[in-house]
C-alpha positions as CSV (number, residue, x, y, z in Angstrom):
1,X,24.7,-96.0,84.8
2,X,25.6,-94.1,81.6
3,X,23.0,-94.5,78.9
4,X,23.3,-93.9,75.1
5,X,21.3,-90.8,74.0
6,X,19.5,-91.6,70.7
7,X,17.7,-89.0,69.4
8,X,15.5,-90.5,66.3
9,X,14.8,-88.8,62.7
10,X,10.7,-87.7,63.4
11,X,12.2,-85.5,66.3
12,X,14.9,-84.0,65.2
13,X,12.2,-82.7,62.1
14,X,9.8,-82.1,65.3
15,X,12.9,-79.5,66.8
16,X,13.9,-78.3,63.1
17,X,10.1,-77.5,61.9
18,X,9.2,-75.8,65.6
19,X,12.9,-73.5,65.7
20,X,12.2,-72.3,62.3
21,X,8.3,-71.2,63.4
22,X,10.0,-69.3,66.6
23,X,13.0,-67.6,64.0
24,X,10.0,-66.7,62.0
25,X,8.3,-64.8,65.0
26,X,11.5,-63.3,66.4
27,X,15.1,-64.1,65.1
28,X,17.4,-66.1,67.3
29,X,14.5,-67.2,69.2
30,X,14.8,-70.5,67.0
31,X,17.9,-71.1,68.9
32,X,16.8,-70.8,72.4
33,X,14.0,-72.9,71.7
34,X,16.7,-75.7,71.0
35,X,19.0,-74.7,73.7
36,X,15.6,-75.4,76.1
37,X,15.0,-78.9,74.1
38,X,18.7,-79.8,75.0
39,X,18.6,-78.7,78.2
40,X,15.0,-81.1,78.6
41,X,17.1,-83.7,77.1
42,X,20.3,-83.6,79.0
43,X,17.4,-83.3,82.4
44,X,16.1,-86.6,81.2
45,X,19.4,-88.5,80.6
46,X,21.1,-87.0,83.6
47,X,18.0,-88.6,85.9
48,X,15.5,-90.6,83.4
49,X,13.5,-91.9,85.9
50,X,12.6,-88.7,87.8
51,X,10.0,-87.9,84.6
52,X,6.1,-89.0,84.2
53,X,6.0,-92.5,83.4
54,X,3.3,-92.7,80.4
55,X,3.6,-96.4,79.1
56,X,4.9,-99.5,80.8
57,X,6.1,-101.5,77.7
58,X,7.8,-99.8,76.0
59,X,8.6,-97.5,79.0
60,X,7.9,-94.2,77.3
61,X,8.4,-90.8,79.6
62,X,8.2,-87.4,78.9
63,X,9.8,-84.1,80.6
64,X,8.8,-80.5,79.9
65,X,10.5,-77.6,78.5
66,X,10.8,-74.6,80.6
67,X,10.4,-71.7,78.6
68,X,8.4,-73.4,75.6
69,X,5.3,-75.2,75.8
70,X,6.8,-78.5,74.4
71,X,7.1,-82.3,75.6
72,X,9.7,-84.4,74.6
73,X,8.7,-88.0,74.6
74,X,11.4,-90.6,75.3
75,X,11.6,-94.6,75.7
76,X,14.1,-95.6,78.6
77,X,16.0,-98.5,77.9
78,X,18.2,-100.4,79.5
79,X,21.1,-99.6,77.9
80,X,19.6,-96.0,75.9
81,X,17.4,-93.2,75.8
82,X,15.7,-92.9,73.0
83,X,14.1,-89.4,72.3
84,X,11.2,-90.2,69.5
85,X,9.1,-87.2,69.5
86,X,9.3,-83.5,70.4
87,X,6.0,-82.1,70.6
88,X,3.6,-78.4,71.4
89,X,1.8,-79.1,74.4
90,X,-1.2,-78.2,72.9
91,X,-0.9,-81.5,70.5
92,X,-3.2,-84.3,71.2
93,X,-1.3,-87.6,72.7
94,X,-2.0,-89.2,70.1
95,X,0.5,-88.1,67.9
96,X,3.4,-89.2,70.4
97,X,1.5,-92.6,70.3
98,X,2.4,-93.1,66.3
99,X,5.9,-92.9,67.3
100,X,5.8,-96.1,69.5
């Protein structure tokens, strides 16, 4: 079943604010922090069910990056995937939660 990939406003800003922190540190390395989110993404749409199930209702998930320490936190629909929050793993749940 093909799902519609939704990516909301609050983490697109989550990607932006974290690439620009990783250019800062090391140019270009803003970019492969993105390429990993994408690649998180496409993991999660390609097989949405195959990720830690954190909520029933709505059925929020996550899957991990695999170079960066992030999470990106998605609500499985029916008919979409709705990516709502891209966070450090070092930042407490309930900031995913707000998203919600």
């Amino acid at each position: 079943m093909t799902r519609l990939l939704i990516i909301q406003a609050q983490a697109e800003v989550d990607m932006a604010e974290a690439a620009l922190w990783y250019d800062d540190q090391q140019p270009g390395l803003g970019n492969n922090f993105l390429t990993e989110v994408h690649a998180a993404i496409n993991r999660a749409v390609a097989n949405p069910r195959a990720y830690r199930r954190l909520r029933r209702r709505p059925e929020v998930r996550r899957v991990l990056t695999a170079r960066f320490p992030y999470r990106v936190f998605y609500i499985l629909r029916p008919e979409a995937i709705v990516v709502f929050r891209v966070l450090h793993g070092a930042r407490h749940d309930r900031e995913w939660r707000q998203g919600v």
